[in-house]
C-alpha positions in Angstrom: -1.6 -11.1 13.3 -0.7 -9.1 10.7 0.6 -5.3 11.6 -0.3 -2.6 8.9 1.9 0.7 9.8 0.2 4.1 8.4 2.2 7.0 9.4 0.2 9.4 7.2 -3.0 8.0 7.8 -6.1 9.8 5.7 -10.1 10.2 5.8 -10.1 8.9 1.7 -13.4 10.9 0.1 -14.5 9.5 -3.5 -16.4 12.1 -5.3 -17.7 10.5 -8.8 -19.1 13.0 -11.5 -20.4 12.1 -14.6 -17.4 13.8 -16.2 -14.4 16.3 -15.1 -14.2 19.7 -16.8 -11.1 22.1 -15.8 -13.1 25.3 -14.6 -16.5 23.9 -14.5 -19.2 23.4 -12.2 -19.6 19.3 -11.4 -23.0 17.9 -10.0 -21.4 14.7 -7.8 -23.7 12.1 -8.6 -22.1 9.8 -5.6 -19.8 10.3 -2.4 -18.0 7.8 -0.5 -16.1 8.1 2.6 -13.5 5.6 3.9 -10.7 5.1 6.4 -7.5 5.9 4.5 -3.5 5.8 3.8 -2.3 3.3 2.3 -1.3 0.5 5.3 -5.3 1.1 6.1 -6.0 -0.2 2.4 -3.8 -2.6 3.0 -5.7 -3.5 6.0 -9.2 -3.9 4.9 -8.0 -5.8 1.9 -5.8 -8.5 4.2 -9.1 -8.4 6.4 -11.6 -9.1 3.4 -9.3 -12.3 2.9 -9.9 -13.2 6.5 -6.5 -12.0 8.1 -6.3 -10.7 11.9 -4.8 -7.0 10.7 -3.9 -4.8 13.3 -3.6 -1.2 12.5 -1.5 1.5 13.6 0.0 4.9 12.9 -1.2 8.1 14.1 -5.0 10.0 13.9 -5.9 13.0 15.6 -9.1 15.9 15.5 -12.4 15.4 13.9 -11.0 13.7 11.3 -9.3 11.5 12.9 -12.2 10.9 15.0 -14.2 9.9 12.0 -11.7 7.6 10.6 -11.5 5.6 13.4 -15.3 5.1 13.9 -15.1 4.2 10.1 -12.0 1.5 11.0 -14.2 0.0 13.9 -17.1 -1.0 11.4 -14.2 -3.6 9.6 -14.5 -6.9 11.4 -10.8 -8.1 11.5 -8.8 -5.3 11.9 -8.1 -4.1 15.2 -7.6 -0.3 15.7 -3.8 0.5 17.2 -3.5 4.0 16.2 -1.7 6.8 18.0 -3.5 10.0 18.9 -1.9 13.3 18.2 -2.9 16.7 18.5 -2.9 17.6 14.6 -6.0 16.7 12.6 -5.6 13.5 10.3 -5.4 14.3 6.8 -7.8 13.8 4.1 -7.2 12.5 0.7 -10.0 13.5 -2.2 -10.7 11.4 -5.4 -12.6 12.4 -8.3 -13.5 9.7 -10.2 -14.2 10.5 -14.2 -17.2 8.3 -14.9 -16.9 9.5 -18.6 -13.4 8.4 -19.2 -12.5 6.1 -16.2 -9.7 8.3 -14.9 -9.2 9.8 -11.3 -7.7 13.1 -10.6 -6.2 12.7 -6.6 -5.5 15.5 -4.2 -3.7 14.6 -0.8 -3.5 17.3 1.9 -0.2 16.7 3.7 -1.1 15.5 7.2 -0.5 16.5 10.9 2.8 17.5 12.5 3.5 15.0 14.6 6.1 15.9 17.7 8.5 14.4 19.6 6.6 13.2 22.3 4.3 12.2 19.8 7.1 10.0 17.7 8.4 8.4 21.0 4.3 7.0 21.8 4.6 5.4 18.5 7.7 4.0 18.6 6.9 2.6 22.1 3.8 0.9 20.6 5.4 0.1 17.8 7.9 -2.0 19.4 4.8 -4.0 21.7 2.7 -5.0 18.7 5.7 -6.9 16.6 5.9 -9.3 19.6 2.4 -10.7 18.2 3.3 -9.7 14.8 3.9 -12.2 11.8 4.9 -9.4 9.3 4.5 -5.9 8.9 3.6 -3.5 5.9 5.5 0.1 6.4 3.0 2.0 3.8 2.8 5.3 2.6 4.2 9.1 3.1 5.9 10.6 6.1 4.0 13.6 7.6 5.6 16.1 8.9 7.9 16.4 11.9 8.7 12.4 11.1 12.5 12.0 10.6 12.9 10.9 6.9 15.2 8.2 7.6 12.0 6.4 10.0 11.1 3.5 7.9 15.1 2.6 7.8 14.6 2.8 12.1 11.7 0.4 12.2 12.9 -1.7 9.9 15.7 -2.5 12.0 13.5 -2.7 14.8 11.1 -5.2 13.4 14.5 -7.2 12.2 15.8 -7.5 15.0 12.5 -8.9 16.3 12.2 -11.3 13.8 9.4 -9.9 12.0 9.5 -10.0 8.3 8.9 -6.7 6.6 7.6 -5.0 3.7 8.1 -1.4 2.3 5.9 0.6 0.2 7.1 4.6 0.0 9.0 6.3 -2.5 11.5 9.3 -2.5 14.1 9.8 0.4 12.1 7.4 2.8 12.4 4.7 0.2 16.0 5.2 -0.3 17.1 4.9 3.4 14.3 2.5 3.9 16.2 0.3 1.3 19.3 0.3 2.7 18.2 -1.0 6.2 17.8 -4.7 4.1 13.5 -5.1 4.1 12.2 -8.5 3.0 10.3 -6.9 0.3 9.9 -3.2 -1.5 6.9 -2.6 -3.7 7.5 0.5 -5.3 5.8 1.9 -8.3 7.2 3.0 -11.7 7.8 6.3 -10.8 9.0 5.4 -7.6 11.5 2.8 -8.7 12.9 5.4 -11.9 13.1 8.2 -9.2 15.3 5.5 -6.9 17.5 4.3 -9.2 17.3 6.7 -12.2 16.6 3.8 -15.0 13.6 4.1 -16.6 14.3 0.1 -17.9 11.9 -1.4 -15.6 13.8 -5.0 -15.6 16.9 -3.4 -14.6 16.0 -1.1 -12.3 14.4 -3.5 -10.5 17.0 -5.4 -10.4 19.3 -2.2 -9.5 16.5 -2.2 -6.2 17.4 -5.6 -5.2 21.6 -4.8 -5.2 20.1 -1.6 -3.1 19.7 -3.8 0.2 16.1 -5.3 -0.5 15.6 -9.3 -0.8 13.1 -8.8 -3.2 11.6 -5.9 -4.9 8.4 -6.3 -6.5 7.4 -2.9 -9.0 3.9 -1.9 -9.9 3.8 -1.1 -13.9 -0.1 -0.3 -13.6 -2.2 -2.0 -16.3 1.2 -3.9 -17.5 1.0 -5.8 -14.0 4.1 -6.7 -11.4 7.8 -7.3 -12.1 9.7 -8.9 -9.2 13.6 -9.1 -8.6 13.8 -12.3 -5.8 16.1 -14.0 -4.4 14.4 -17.2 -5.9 14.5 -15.6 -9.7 13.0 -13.0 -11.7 9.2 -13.0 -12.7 6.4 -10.7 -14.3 3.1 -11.4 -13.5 -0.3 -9.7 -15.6 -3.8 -9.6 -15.2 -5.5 -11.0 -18.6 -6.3 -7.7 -20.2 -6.4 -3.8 -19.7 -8.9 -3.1 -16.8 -10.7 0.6 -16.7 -11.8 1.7 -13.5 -10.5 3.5 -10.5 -6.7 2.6 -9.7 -6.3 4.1 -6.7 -5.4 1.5 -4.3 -4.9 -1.1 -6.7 -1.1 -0.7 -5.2 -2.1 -1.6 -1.6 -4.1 -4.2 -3.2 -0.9 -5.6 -4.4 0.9 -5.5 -1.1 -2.0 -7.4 0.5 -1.4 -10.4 -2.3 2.4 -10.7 -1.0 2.4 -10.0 2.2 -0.8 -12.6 3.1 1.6 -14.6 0.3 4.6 -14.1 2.7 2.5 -14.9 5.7 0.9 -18.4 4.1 4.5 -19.5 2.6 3.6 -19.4 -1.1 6.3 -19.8 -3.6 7.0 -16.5 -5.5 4.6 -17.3 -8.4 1.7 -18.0 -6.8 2.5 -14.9 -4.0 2.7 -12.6 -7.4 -0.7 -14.6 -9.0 -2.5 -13.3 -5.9 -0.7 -9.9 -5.5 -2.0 -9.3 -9.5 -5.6 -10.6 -9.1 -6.1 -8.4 -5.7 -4.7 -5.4 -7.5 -6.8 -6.0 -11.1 -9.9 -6.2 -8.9 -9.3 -3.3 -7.1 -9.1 -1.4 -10.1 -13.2 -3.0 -10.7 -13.7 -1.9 -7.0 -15.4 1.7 -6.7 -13.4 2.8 -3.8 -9.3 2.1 -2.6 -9.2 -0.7 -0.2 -12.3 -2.8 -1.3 -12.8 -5.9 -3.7 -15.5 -8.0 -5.3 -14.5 -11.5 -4.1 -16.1 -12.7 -7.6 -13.8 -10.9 -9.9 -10.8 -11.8 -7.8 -11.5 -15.7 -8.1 -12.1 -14.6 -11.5 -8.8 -12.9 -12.0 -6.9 -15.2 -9.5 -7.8 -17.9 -12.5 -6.7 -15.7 -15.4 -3.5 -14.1 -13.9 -0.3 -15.2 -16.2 3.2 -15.1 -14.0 6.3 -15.5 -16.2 9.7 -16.2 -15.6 11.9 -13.2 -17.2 14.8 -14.8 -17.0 13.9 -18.0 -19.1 12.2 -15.3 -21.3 15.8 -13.6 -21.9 
């Protein structure tokens, strides 16, 4: 089993209008509604690729309600969620149909209490006895200590559990430090970390950080991981438009089911690009067309930076 954590988990709501106007009326020509954060996306991709995924984090209210009725209609992933009192966030996307572009807001999510933090923990600390790896995904809301990825990285260390860190900002930095298998951060993630805006050196600046391996998202210019095993970039075969969000957690489902199998680092960061690039094509964050990934999975170019230099 794969465990997915989501501390900020979200109700994700796709609105797509024919084009986006600052201080106009839009006439949404489609809605979609989804179980979100990004460990869920995570999730549902690992489960479209027919990994046992076990979810868990925190949901709470009406919203919460509805996202875990939404999670229960995804054969594979198993529903570990911790109920608080605060209503689960919700995330909204407007996809520009015009252009291709999506303008994102993301409401900040429940406080969670003490009592609250100690239930997870406690659950936490179960599910890695059954767990191959684990994804640590997303924000922190509030009332979460900022240093609590470094904690449950430990934690899942000490069990034996390989583990992979996607956040930014404070989290990110203590996360680093507690030594994760791998961090996925994006560009403006990995600048903010280690103040380069050189994206071979900071990712290499990452890895000296405490990480094995970091692995940064560049968006449309594909992945560039620091590894223990060497330095690579990996590309899809041309620019995709579409909507990118979750094209990230796309990415972490490619090396973490990479991680899992015991693929070489090439071929992890082959699958990690071809998830992500058709994620991009996919209409909604955590969904892929198994087509275009075979497609892209065929295409995908990895090469080795430091034979390159």
């Amino acid at each position: 089993m794969i465990l997915t954590v989501t501390l900020n988990t979200a109700l994700d709501i796709t609105y797509r209008v024919p084009s986006l106007r600052p201080h106009a009326e839009h006439r949404v020509s489609e809605v979609v509604e989804r179980p979100g954060g990004k460990g869920v996306n995570v999730a549902r991709v690992l489960a479209a690729l027919g990994y046992a995924v076990t979810v868990t984090g925190f949901a709470g209210g009406p919203t919460g309600q509805v996202l875990r009725e939404r999670l229960a209609e995804t054969p594979g992933i198993t529903d570990a969620l911790v109920p608080v009192a605060g209503p689960t966030r919700r995330t909204i996307a407007v996809v520009d149909q015009l252009v291709g572009d999506t303008t994102q807001l993301n409401e900040p999510g429940p406080h969670i209490g003490p009592a609250e933090w100690a239930a997870f923990l406690r659950a936490y600390d179960t599910l890695l006895a059954d767990a191959s790896a684990v994804a640590l995904c997303g924000s922190l809301p509030p009332g979460v200590p900022v240093g609590a990825y470094a904690g449950l990285i430990r934690v899942a260390r000490t069990a034996g559990v390989p583990v992979l860190l996607d956040t930014g900002g404070e989290p990110l930095r203590r996360g680093i430090a507690a030594r994760p298998d791998i961090v996925k951060p994006n560009a403006a993630e990995l600048a903010e970390l280690t103040g380069s805006h050189e994206p071979a050196r900071a990712t290499r600046d990452a890895r000296r950080r405490g990480a094995q391996a970091v692995v940064a998202s560049l968006g449309a210019e594909g992945l560039l991981a620091a590894t223990p095993e060497g330095h690579w970039r990996a590309a899809p075969p041309a620019r995709l438009r579409g909507n990118p969000t979750g094209a990230g957690d796309a990415a972490v489902a490619g090396l973490l089911s990479g991680l899992v199998d015991g693929l070489t680092w090439p071929d992890r960061l082959t699958r990690a690009t071809a998830l992500s690039a058709a994620a991009v094509l996919a209409p909604t964050a955590g969904e892929f067309d198994p087509a275009d990934y075979a497609r892209l999975l065929a295409a995908a170019t990895v090469t080795d930076e430091e034979s390159a230099a």
